[in-house]
N, C-alpha and C positions, 0 to 999 in steps of 0.2 A: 738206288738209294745213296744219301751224299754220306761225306765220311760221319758225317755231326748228325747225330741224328734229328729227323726233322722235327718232333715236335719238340724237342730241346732249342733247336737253333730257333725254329719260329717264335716260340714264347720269350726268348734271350731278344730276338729281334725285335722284337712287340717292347720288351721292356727297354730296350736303349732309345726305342721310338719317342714312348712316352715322357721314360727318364729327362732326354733331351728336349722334351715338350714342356717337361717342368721347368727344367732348368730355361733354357731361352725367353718361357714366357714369365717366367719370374724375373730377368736378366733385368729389364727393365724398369719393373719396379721396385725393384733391391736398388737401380743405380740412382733413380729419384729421389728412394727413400733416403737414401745416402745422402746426397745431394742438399734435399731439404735439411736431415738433421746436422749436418756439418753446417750447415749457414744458420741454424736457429739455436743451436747450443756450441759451447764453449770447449775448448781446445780440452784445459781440464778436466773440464765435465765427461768426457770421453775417457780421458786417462783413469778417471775414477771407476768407470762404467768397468772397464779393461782390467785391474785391477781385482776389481769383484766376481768378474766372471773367471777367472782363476782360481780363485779360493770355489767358489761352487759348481766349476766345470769342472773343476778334480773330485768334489765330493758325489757329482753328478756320474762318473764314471764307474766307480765305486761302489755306490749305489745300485749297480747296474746286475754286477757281479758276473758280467758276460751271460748274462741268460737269452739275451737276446741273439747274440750271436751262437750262441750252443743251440737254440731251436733249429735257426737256419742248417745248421753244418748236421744236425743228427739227421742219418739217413732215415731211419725207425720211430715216430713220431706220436704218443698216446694222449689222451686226452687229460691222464697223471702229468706225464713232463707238463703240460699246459699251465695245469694247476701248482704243482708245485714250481714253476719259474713264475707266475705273477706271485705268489703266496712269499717268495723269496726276493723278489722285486721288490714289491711293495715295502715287504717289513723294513727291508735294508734302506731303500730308500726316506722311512720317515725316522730310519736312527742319522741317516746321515741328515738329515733337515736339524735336526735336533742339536748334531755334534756342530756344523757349520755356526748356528747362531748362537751359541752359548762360546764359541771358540772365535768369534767377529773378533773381540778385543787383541787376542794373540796374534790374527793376520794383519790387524792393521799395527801395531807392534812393530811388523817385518816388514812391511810396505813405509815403517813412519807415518803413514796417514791415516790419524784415526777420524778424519769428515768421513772412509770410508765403511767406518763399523755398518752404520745405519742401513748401508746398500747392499751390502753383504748381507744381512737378517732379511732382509726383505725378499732377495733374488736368493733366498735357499730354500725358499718352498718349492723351487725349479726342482730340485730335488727327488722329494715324493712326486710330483707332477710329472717329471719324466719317467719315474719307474712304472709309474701307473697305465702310462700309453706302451711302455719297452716289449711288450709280449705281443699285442694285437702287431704295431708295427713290422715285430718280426714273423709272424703269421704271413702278413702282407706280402714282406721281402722274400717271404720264403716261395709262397706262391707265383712270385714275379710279376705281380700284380702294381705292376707301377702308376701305373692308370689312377687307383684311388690315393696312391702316396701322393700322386702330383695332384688331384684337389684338396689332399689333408694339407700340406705344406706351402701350399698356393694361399689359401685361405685363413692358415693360423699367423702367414707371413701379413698377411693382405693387412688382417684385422687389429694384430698386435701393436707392429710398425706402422703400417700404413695410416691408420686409425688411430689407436690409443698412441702410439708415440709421438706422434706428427702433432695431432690437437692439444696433448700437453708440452711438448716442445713451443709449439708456439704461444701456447699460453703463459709462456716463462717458468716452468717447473725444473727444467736443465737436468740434471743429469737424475731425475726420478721420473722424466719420461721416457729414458731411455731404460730404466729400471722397470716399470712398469711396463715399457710396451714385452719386455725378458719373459715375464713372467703371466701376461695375456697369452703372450704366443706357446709359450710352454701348456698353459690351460689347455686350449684349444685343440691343439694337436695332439692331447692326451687324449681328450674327448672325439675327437674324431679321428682317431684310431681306430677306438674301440668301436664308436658307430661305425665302419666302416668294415673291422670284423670281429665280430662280437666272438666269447670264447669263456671258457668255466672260469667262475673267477670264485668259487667255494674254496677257502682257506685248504692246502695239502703239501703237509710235509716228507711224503712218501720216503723210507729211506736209501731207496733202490734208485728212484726215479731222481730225488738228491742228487745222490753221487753221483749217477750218470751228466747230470748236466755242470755241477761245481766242476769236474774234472778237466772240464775243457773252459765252462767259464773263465774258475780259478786263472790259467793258463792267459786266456786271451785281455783277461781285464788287468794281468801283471803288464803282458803288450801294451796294452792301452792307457796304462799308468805313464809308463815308461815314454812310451810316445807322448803322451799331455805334458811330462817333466821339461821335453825337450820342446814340444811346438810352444810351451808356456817360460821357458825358462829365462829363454832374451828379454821377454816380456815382466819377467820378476827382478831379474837385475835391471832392467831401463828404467823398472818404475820407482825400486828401491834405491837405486845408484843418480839416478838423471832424474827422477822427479814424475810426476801427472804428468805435464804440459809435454814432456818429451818423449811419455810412454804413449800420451796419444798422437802425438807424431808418427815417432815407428806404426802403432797401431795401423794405422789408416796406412803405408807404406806396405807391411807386409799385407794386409784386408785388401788390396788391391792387386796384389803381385799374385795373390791366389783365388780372382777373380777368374781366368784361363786354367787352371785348376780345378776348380768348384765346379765350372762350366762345361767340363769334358772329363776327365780322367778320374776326377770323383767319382761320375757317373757312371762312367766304364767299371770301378770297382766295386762300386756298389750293385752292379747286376748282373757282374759275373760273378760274383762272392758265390752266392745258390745257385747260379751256372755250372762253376767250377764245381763244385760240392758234390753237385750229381755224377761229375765223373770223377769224381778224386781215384777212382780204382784204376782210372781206363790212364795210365800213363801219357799212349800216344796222343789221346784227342786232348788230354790237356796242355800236353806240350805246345802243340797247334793253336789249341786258341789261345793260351799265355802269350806267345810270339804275337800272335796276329794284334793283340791287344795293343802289346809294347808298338809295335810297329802304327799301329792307326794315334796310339794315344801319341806319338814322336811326330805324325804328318800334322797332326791339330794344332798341340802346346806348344811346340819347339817354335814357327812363325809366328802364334800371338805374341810371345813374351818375350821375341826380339820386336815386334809392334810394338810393344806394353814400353820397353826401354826407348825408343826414339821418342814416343810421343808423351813421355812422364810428362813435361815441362807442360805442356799444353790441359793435359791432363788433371793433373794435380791443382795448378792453377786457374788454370780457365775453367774449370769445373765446380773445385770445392773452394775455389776464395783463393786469396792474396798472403791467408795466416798459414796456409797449409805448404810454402813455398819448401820448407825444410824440410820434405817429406819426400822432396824429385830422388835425388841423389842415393837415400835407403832405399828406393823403391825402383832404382837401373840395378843395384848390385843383387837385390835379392832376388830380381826376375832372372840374375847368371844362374841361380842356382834352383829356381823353379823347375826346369827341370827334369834336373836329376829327383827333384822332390817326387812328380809326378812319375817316375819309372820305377823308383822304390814302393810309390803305394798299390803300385798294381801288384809288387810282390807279396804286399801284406796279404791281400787275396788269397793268393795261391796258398800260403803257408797255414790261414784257417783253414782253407776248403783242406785240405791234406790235416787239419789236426798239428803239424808242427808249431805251437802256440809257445810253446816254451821255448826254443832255437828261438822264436821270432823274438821274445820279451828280451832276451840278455841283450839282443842285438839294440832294441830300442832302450836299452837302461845302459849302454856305454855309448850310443848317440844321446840322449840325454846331456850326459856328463860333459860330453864333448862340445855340445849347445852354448851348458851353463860355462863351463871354460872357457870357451872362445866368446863368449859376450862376456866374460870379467874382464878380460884383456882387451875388448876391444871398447869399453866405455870409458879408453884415456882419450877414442878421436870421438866420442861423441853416438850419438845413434848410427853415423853412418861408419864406426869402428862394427860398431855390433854387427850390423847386417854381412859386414865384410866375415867377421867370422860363424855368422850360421849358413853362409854359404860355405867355407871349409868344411863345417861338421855336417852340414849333407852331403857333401862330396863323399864325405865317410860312409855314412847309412846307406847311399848309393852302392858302393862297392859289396857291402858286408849282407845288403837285402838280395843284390843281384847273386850273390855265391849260396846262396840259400833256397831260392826260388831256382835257380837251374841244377841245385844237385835233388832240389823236390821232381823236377820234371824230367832229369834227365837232359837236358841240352848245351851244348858248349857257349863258350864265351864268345867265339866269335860267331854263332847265331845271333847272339844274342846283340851286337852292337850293327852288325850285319839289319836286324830290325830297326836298328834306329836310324840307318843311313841315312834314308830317304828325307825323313823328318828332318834332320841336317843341313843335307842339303834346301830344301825350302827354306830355314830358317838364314842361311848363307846369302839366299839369291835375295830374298826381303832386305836386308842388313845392305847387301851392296848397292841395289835398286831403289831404299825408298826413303835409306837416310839421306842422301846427297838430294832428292826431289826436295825432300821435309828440309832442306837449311834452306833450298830457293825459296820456299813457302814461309818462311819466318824470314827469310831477307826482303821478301815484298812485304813486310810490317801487317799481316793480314791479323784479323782478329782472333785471339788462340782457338776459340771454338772451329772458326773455317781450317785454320791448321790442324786442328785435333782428326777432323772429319774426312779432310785431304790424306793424308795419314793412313788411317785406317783404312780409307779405302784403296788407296794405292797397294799397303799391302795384300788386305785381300785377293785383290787384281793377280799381284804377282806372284804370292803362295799358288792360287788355282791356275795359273796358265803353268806356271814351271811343274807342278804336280799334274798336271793334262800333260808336258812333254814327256817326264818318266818315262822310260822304256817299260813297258808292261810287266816284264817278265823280274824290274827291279821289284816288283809284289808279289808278295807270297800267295799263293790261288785263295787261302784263307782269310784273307784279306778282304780280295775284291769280292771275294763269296758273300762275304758279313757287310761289306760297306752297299752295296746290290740291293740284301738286302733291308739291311737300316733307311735306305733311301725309299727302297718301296713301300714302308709300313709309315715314315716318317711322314710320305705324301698323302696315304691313304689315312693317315693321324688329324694331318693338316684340312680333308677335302672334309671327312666327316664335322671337325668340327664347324670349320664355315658352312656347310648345311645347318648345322643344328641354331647356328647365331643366324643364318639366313630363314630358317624356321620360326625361331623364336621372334624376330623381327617382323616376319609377316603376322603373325600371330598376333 
């Protein structure tokens, strides 16, 4: 018997499989859809978009009241806690619908813009919409049923964006097809949640079943305040200090820098969240897999987003247009600090699975602070001042997430960097290896897509040969255990579904 137990590590395996299935197979059409709307609507029109989803991704959080995450994390689970987290969902969510559009006037007030009342009233019925799907979703996550998350979010992505924002994008509606496709995808995903696991949804305010879940809610939705203050806060002073047109700049700068992010380490936290949960008691085997995490999540991110920085120029331009050129330069400084972003989110994990929600919130309410300060100071050079200092204030939350997740687990500091060597090093050998190829390839005057593409692939090349020389024994056996087998399930993910399209096809 291995130390993990196996039907934990298999269903953990199974869910990084599919997670990763979502994520990749979405990767593509998230970059199109991107693509498409950056060349059919307007620099501003985004900055407004940005703007809006501020004002009701904080209300949207809110809304929430950590129910979702308190189903996950409670070990002892009845079909009361069920009832009373949507009954508590729901209600909170159509007060904040309610509080959001009557209060449009005051955010656009603090933004100066008031063209953006109208989008904000409109994009706050996200609101109740998301409180409504927040219970089945966390049923889902709780189960580690990734599988159906990745057609929920495959499909509300598909339909929303893909569909409704693209057809009115093009139709010239600007910045209310990107409002609309908000609040399609929001529907959607609410609804196929719940089709996906249906669950009591008869009004119950039990007082027992209450308190058990507010207590750690409470807790993790002050986190989650905290953290929105700070991932939003450069975003409120660029829009309020610099204007639209140079919030959607940044915008599209940072939305890209956390593209390597989104694509791995998200995912890694998002399915050890109720990984970790289940052993929150067992000290050692979480210590082990924390480390293993940090370590795999250091081999992925640390070489893309020295990628992501050589190939901005190519990227930004050759990609989204010739207006988006302003956008290279935030978008090299804030990939320095990507990630440390991404080794602090894996601590957030640890610190729900263990219940430590409250240590985690102060920690994200004086990174916060330290966001919104370091982007006052830095909008005297412009957007690329700010990016310069939300990379210092992660540098902070780095330091202050990592001292918290290893007095949670019990392991030392230099475990803990010890994990991230390897990733290092890859990201060192790309940076010496593929910036000097990438200037030949831009001194032969090639077209920026053939540079974009050279690029990329060279890095690749070089992260997996230099990560094939590693000395074996630089991994932790945890590691290569979980990457084994993430690869086995991922093939057996991939074979089935080309059967099933090779089925359907004969068919």
């Amino acid at each position: 018997m291995s130390e993990i137990s196996a039907p934990l590590a298999e269903r953990t395996a199974r869910g990084m499989a599919w997670r990763f299935t979502s994520k990749f197979s979405a990767f593509g059409l998230r970059l199109l859809v991107l693509v498409l709307l950056a060349r059919l609507v307007s620099v501003d029109a985004f900055g407004l978009l940005y703007q809006a989803l501020i004002v009701t991704g904080l209300a949207t959080l809110v809304s929430e009241i950590g129910m979702g995450p308190a189903l996950v994390q409670r070990r002892e689970l009845t079909d009361t806690h069920i009832r009373v987290a949507f009954t508590v969902s729901a209600l909170s969510g159509a007060a904040l619908m309610a509080v959001v559009w009557f209060g449009a006037t005051l955010a656009a007030m603090a933004f100066r813009t008031p063209e953006v009342i109208p989008v904000i009233r409109l994009i706050s019925c996200t609101c109740l919409l998301t409180s409504l799907g927040t219970t089945a979703g966390a049923l889902l996550q709780r189960r580690l049923a990734f599988r159906k998350l990745f057609v929920v979010e495959f499909l509300s992505y598909l339909i929303g964006y893909g569909g409704v924002g693209v057809t009115l994008a093009y139709a010239g509606y600007g910045v209310w097809a990107l409002a609309w496709a908000v609040v399609v995808e929001a529907l959607l995903r609410a609804a196929l949640y719940y089709a996906a696991h249906s669950h009591p949804v008869r009004p119950c305010l039990a007082r027992s079943e209450a308190g058990q879940l507010c207590n750690f809610g409470t807790g993790i939705t002050l986190a989650r305040l905290a953290n929105f203050a700070a991932l939003s806060g450069d975003n409120f002073v660029v829009g309020r200090q610099l204007g639209a047109a140079a919030l959607g700049l940044y915008g599209r700068a940072y939305q890209l820098m956390t593209l390597p992010i989104s694509e791995f380490s998200d995912v890694v936290g998002a399915v050890l969240f109720p990984a970790y949960a289940e052993i929150q008691n067992q000290p050692d085997r979480l210590r082990r897999a924390f480390l293993a995490s940090i370590s795999i999540s250091a081999l992925v991110v640390f070489p893309m987003l020295v990628a992501l920085i050589i190939a901005a120029p190519e990227l930004v331009i050759g990609v989204f247009g010739a207006q988006w050129a302003d956008a290279v330069v935030p978008l090299q400084i804030l990939c320095l600090g990507g990630g440390l972003r991404a080794m602090y989110s894996l601590g957030d994990s640890v610190a729900r699975a263990r219940g430590a929600v409250y240590s985690q919130s102060w920690r994200h309410t004086l990174y916060a602070l330290c966001v919104i300060a370091a982007s006052i100071v830095g909008t005297t050079w412009g957007i690329t001042g700010v990016a310069g200092g939300v990379v210092a204030a992660v540098a902070v939350m780095y330091v202050l997430m990592a001292q918290l997740s290893l007095r949670l687990i019990g392991a030392s500091w230099r475990a803990f960097f010890v994990a991230q060597l390897p990733g290092l090093l890859l990201a060192v050998a790309v940076a010496g290896l593929v910036f000097p190829l990438t200037t030949l390839l831009r001194a032969a005057c090639l077209p920026p897509l053939v540079t974009l593409a050279g690029t990329l692939l060279l890095s690749l090349v070089t992260a997996a040969t230099v990560g094939l020389l590693l000395p074996r024994r630089w991994h932790d056996h945890t590691v290569l255990a979980a990457l084994q087998r993430a690869q086995r399930h991922c093939a057996v993910t991939v074979s089935s579904l080309w059967l099933r399209y090779r089925h359907g096809a004969v068919s």
